[in-house]
C-alpha positions as CSV (number, residue, x, y, z in Angstrom):
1,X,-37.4,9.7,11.9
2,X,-39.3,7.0,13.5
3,X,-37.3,5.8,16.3
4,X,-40.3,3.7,18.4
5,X,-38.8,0.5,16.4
6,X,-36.1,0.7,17.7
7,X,-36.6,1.7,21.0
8,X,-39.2,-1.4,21.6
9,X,-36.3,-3.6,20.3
10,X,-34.1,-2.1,23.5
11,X,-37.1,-3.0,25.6
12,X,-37.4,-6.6,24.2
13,X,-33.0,-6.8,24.8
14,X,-33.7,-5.3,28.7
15,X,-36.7,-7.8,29.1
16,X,-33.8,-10.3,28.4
17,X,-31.8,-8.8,30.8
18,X,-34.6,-9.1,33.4
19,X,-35.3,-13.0,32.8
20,X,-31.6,-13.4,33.1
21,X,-31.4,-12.1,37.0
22,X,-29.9,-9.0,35.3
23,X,-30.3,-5.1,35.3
24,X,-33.2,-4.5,32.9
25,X,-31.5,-2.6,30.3
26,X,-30.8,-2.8,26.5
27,X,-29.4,-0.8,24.2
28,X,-29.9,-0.8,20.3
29,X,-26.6,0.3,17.7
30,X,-28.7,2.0,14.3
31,X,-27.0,3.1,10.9
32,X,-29.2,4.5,8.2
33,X,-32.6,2.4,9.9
34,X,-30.6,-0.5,10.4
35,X,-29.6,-2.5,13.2
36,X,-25.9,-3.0,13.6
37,X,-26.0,-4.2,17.3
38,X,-28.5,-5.3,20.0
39,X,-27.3,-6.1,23.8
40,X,-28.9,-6.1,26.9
41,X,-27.3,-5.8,30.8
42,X,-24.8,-8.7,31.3
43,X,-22.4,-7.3,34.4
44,X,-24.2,-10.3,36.7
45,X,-23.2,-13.1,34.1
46,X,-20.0,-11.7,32.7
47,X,-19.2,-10.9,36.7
48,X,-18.5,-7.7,34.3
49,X,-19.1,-4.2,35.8
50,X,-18.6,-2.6,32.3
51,X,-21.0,-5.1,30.4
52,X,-23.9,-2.6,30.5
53,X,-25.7,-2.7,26.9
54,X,-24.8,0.6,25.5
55,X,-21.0,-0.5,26.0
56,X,-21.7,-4.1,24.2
57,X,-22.7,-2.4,21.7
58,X,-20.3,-0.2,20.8
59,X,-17.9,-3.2,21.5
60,X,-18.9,-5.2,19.1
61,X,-19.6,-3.1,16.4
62,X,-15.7,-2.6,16.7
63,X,-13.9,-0.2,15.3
64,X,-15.4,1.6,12.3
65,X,-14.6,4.8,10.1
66,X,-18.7,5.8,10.3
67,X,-18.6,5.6,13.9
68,X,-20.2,9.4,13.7
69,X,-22.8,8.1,11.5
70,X,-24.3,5.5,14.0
71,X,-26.9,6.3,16.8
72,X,-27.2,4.3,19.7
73,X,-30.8,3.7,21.4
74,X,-31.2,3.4,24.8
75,X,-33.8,2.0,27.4
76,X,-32.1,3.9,30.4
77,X,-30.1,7.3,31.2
78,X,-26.9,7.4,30.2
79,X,-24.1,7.2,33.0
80,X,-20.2,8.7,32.5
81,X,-18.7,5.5,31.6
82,X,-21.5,5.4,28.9
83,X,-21.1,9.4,28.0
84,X,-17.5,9.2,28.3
85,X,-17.6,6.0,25.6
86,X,-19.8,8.0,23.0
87,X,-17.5,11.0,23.7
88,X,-14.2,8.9,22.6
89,X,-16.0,7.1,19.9
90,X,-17.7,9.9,18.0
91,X,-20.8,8.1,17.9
92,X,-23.5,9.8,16.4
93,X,-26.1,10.3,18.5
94,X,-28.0,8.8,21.4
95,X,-32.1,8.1,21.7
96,X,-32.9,7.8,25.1
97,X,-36.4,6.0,25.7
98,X,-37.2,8.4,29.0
99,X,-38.4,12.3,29.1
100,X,-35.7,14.8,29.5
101,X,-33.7,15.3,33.0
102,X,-30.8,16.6,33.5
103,X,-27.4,14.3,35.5
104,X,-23.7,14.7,35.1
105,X,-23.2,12.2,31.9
106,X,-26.3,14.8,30.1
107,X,-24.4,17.6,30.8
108,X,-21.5,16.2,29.6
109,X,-22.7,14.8,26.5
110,X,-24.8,18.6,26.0
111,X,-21.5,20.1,26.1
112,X,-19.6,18.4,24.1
113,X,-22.4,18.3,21.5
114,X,-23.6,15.1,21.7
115,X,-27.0,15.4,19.7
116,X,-29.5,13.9,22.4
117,X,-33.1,13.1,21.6
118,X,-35.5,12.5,24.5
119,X,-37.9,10.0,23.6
120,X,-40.9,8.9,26.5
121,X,-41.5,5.3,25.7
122,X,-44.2,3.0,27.8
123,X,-42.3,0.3,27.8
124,X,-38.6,2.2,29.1
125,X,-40.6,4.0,31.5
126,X,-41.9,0.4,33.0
127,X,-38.3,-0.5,33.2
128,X,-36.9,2.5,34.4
129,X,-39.8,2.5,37.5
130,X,-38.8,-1.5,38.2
131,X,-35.5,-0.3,38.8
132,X,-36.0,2.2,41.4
């Protein structure tokens, strides 16, 4: 599977974020190569500490019976509130654009069998070092 498409899009969605004043970080909902969803960071602008994009995501692809058929792409590590939200969902999957490391919400997601793919992408890794 070719996830690079989808990936750039969560780089285009966290470039938003950034030109916005927000967190540069976007996320990307995918069913069967399609876009469901597309978000970026919106906490600042919602004054919303749960807006991050994985969660708008997930939020407004509502509730669904394929829920374990749907992958979400992301341009950042996962944290609990993230992991916790795939967890209680059953979503599919999650693509993260940055090489494999290891933090509480991976562990968590590894354990309860979460199928993770690991993929280094230019453009999340310039994201990932303007954050830190």
């Amino acid at each position: 599977m070719n996830h690079l498409p989808f990936l750039d899009q969560a780089v285009q969605e966290a470039e938003q974020a950034r030109a916005s004043g927000e967190r540069p970080a976007g996320a990307v909902l995918v069913k069967d190569n399609k876009v469901i969803t597309h978000n970026h960071s919106r906490c600042q602008s919602l004054n919303d500490p749960i807006a991050v994009p994985e969660m708008e995501c997930i939020r407004h692809a509502g509730r669904r019976a394929d829920q374990a058929e749907l992958v979400l792409y992301s341009s950042r590590y996962p944290d609990m509130l993230v992991a916790g939200t795939i967890i209680q969902f059953s979503i599919g999957g999650l693509v993260i654009g940055l090489p494999e490391t290891e933090s509480p919400a991976i562990s968590l997601l590894k354990e309860k069998n979460v199928p993770l793919t690991f993929v280094p992408h230019d453009g999340c890794l310039a994201l990932e070092q303007l954050h830190e």
